[in-house]
N, C-alpha and C positions, 0 to 999 in steps of 0.2 A: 975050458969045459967046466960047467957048474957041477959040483959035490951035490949030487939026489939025495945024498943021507943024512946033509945040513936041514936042520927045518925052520924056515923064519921065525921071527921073535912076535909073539901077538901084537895085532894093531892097536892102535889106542885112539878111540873114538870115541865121539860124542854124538848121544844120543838126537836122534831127530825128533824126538819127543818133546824133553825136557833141557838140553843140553847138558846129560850129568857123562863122564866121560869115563868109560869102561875098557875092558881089554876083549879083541874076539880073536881066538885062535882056527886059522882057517885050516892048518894043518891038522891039527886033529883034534879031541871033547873040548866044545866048548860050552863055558856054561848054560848059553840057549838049549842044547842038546838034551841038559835035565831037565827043559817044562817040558810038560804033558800038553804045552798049547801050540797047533803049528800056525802059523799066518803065512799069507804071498808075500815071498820079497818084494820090497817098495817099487814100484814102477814110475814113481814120481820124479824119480832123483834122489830120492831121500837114501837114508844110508840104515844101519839095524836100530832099533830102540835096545834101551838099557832093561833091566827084569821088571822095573815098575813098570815100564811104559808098556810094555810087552804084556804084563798082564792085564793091564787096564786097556790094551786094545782086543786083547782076546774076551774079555768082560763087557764090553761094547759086538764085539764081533758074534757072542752068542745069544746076546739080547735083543739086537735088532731084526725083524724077519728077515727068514731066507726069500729071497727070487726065487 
């Protein structure tokens, strides 16, 4: 039987960006959770960007017209 009250150790990833390789805690705040920017999860494959990337897609994302 798995311990619910264990909570995994943050993943350690690398950006689809840039490849700079951060930490994202799925279990609870993670640092994404302090931008004020939200974007669609990747539907490419890709996996999350790091905060640079993240903000310089959200900076592209609000520049370019809406559909």
């Amino acid at each position: 039987m798995t311990n619910r009250l264990e909570t995994p150790a943050p993943r350690r990833l690398a950006c689809s960006g840039c490849g700079t390789e951060f930490t994202c805690t799925l279990s609870g705040p993670c640092w994404c959770s302090e931008e004020t920017v939200r974007l669609p999860m990747p539907v490419d494959g890709g996996d999350c960007l790091c905060r640079d990337c993240l903000r310089k897609a959200a900076a592209q994302a609000a520049a370019s017209p809406q559909s």
